[in-house]
C-alpha positions as CSV (number, residue, x, y, z in Angstrom):
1,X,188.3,25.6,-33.3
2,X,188.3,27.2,-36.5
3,X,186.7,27.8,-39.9
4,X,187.3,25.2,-42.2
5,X,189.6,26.3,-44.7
6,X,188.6,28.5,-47.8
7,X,189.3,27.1,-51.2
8,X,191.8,29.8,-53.0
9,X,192.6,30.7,-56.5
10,X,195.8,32.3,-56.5
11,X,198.2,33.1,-53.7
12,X,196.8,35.4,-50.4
13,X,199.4,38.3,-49.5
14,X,200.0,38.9,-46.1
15,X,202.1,40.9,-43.9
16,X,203.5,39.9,-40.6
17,X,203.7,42.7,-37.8
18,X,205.6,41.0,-34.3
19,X,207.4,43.1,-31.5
20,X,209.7,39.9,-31.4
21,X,212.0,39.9,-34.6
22,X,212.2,35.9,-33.8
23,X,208.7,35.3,-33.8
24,X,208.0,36.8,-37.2
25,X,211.1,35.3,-38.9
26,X,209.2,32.3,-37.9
27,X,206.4,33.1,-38.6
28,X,207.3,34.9,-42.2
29,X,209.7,31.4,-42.8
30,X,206.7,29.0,-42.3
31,X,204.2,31.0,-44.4
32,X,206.6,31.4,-47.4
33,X,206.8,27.5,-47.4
34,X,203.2,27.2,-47.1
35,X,201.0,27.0,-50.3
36,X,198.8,29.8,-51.2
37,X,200.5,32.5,-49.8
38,X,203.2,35.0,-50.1
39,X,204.5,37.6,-47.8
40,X,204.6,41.5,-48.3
41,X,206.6,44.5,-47.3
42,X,205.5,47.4,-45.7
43,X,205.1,49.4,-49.2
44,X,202.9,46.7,-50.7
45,X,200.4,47.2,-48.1
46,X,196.7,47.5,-50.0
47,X,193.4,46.5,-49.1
48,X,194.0,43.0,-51.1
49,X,196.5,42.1,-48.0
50,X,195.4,40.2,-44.8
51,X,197.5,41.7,-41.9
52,X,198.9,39.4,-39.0
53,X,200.1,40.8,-36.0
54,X,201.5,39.0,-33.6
55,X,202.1,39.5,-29.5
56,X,202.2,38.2,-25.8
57,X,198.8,40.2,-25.2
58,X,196.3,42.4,-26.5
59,X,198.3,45.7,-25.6
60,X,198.7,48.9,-26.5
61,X,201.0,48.1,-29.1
62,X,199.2,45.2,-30.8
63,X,196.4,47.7,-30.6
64,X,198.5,50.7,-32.3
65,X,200.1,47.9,-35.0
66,X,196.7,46.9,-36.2
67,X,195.1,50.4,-36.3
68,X,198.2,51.2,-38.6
69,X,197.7,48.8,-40.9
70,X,193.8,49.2,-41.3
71,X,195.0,53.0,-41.7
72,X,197.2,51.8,-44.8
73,X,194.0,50.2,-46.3
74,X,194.3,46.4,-44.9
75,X,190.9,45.7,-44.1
76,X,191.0,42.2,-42.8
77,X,193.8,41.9,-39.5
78,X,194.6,38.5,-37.7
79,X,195.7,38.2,-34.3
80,X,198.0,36.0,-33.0
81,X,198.3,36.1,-29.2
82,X,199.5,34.3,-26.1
83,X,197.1,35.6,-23.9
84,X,193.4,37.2,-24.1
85,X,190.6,38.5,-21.4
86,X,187.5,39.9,-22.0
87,X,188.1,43.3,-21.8
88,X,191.1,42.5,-24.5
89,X,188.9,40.7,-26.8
90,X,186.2,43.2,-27.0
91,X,189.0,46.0,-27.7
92,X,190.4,43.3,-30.9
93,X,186.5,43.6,-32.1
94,X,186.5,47.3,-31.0
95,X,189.8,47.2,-33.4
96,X,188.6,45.3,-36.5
97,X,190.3,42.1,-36.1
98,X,188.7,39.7,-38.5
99,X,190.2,36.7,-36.3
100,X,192.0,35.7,-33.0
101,X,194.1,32.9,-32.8
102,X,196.4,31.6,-29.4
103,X,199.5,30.9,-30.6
104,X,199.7,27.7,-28.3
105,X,196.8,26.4,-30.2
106,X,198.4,27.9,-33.6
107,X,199.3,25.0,-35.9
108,X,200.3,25.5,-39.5
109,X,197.0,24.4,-40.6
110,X,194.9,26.7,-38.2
111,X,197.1,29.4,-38.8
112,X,196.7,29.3,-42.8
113,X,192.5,28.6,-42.1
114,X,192.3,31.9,-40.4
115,X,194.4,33.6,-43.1
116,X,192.4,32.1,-45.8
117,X,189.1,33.0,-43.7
118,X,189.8,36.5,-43.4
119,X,190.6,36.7,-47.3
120,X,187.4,35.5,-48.1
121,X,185.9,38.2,-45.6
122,X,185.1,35.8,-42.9
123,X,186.0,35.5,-39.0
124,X,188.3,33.0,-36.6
125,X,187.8,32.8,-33.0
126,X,188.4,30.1,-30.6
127,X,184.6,28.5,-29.6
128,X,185.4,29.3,-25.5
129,X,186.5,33.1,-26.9
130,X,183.0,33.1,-28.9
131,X,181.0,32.5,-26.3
132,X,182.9,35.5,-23.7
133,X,183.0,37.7,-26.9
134,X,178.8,37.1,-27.3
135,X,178.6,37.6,-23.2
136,X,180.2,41.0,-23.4
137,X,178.4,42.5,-26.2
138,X,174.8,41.3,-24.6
139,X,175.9,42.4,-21.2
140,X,177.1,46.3,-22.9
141,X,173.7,46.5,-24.7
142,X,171.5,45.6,-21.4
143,X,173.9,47.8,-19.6
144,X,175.1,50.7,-21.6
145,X,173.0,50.7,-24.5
146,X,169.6,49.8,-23.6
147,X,169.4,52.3,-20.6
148,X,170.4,55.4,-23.6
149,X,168.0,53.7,-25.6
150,X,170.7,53.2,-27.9
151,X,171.5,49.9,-30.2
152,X,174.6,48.1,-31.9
153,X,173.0,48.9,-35.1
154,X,173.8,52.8,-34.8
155,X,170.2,53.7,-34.5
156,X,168.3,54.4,-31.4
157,X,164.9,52.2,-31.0
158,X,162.7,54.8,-32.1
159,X,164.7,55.8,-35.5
160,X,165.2,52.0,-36.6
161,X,160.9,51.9,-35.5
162,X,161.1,55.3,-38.1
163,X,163.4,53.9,-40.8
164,X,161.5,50.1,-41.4
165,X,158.1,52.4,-42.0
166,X,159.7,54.4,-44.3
167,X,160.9,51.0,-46.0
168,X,157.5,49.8,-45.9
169,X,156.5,53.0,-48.1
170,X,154.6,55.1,-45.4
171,X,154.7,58.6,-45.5
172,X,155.0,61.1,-42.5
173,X,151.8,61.4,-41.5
174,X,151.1,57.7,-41.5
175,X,154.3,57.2,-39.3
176,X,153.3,59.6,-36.9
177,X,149.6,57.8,-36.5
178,X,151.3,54.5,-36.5
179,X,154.0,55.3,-33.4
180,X,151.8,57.8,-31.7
181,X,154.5,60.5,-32.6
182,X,153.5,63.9,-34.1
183,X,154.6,64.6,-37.9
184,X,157.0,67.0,-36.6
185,X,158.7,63.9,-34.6
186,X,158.9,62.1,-37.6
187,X,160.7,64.8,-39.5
188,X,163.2,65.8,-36.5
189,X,164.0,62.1,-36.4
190,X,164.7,61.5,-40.1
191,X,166.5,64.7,-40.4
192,X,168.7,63.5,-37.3
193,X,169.2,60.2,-39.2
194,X,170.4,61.4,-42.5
195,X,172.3,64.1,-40.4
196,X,174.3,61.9,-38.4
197,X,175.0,59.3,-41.2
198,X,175.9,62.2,-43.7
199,X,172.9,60.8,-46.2
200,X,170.9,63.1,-48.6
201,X,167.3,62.2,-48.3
202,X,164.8,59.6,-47.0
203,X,165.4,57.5,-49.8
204,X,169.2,57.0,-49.0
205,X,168.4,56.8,-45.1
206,X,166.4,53.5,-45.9
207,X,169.1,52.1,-48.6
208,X,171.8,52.2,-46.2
209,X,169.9,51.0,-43.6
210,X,169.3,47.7,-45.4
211,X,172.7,47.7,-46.9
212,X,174.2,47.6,-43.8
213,X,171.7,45.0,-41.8
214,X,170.3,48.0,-39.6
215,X,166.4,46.8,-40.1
């Protein structure tokens, strides 16, 4: 159901965030008697701490405590729910959890896998939750994206087409004889690109596209 565990070097901070004061006295009571980890207060909060927040349902408030934290620099946020839909799930992706994790399926040992997972900068989710998660974003890009001719990568079809030419090392002219597109195009385009993305040139348009997986 979840990653194997991570092999760990010294101890993993993490703070607890729970509506119920029960659950995370729990929660906090069981992880300071686990190994490898130790819990934080509010005023340790950095970008070294995994955050795990923990609720009936994906609500407004789980929603609100995990954009708080990833406000105060924690980067990696797992959930521990009772219940999750679909439309839930996608908003925990839309939110930046790094894992989701039932709490009736919540052992001490899956519990400390997803902890140690998200140190290491991977992800946790239930195989059944996987598969809806995968449904949903295919079904918003045939839906919603596609029809804009928009992508999850940020660029529209026609700027990634610009971008991976300008990788390949062609210059205006050949990119507007290659896509049919007049030089003009081309240069509207790549000035919309480094625009949008606040980059300075050409140069840094096709570095963070390959930095961040866009082409």
């Amino acid at each position: 159901m979840v990653a194997e565990p991570v092999p760990f070097k010294s101890r993993i901070a993490v703070h607890v965030t729970a509506a119920d004061p029960l659950s995370r006295a729990g929660i906090v009571s069981q992880l300071r008697k686990a190994q490898g980890f130790h819990v934080v207060a509010d005023e340790e909060l950095s970008d070294e701490v995994v955050g795990l927040v923990v609720g009936d349902e994906l609500d407004a408030q789980v929603v609100g405590a995990m954009r708080a934290l990833r406000g105060r620099g924690v980067r990696r946020v797992v959930l521990l729910v009772s219940r999750v839909d679909d439309r839930s799930l996608l908003a925990a992706a839309e939110a930046g959890a790094t894992g989701v994790l039932r709490r009736s399926e919540a052992t001490a040992g899956n519990l400390g896998a997803a902890l140690r997972s998200a140190a290491a900068g991977e992800g946790t989710l239930p195989p059944d939750l996987l598969g809806r998660l995968l449904r949903q974003v295919g079904q918003l890009q045939r839906q919603v994206l596609s029809p804009r001719g928009l992508t999850f990568s940020g660029l529209t079809e026609r700027e990634a087409a610009v971008v991976r030419l300008l990788a390949d090392g062609f210059d205006t002219a050949e990119i507007a004889h290659r896509l049919f597109y007049s030089e003009r195009t081309v240069k509207n385009i790549i000035h919309d690109i480094t625009s949008r993305l606040e980059l300075r040139n050409r140069t840094h348009a096709v570095a963070y596209a390959i930095r961040e997986g866009l082409i």
